[in-house]
C-alpha positions as CSV (number, residue, x, y, z in Angstrom):
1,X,10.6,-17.1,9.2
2,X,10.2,-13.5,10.4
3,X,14.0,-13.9,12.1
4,X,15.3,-15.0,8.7
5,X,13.2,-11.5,7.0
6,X,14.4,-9.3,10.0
7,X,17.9,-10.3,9.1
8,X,18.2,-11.0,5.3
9,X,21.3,-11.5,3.9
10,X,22.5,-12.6,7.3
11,X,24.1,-15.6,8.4
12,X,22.0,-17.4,11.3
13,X,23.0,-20.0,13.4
14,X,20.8,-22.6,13.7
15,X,21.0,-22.8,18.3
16,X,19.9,-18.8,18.1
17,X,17.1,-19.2,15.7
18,X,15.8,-22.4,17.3
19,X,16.3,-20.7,20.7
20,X,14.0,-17.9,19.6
21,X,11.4,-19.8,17.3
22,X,10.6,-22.6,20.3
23,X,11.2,-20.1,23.0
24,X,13.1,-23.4,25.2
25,X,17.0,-24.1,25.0
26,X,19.1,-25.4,22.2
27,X,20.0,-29.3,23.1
28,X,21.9,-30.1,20.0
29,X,19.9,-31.1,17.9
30,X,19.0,-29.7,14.4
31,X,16.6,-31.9,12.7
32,X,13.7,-29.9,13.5
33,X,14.7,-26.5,12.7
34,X,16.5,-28.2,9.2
35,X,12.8,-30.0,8.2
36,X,11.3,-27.0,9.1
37,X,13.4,-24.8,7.0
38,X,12.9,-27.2,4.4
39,X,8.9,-27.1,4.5
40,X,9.6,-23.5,4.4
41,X,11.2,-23.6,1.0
42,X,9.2,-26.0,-0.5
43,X,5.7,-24.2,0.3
44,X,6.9,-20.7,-0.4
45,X,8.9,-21.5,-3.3
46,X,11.7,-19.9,-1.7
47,X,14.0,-22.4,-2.7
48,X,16.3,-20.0,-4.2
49,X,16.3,-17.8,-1.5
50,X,16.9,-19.4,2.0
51,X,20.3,-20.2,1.7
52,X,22.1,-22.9,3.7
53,X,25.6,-21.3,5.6
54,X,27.4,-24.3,5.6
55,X,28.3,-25.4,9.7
56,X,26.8,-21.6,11.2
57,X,23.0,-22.6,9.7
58,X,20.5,-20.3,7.3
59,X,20.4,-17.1,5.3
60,X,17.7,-15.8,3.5
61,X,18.8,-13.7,-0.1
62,X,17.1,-11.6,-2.3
């Protein structure tokens, strides 16, 4: 979460923010960071506000 605040209104691809949430390498696959993102949305009730980039990965507006 604090990547997506430190660069609102930027596009982040889902390999970088993985990478630096999980501290380990990026093997290809998204699930995880995409439920998390989603867990995100529903228990903030930011579902208006993290925005999915549509092939790069997430945005948060506002």
């Amino acid at each position: 979460m604090a990547e997506l605040i430190r660069n609102k209104n930027i596009a982040q691809y889902r390999d970088k923010l993985y990478e630096k949430i999980w501290n380990e390498p990026f093997l290809g696959d998204t699930r995880t960071l995409d439920t998390h993102i989603q867990r995100l949305r529903k228990k903030l009730g930011w579902e208006d506000y993290i925005k999915t980039v549509f092939r790069i990965g997430y945005r948060l507006e506002g």
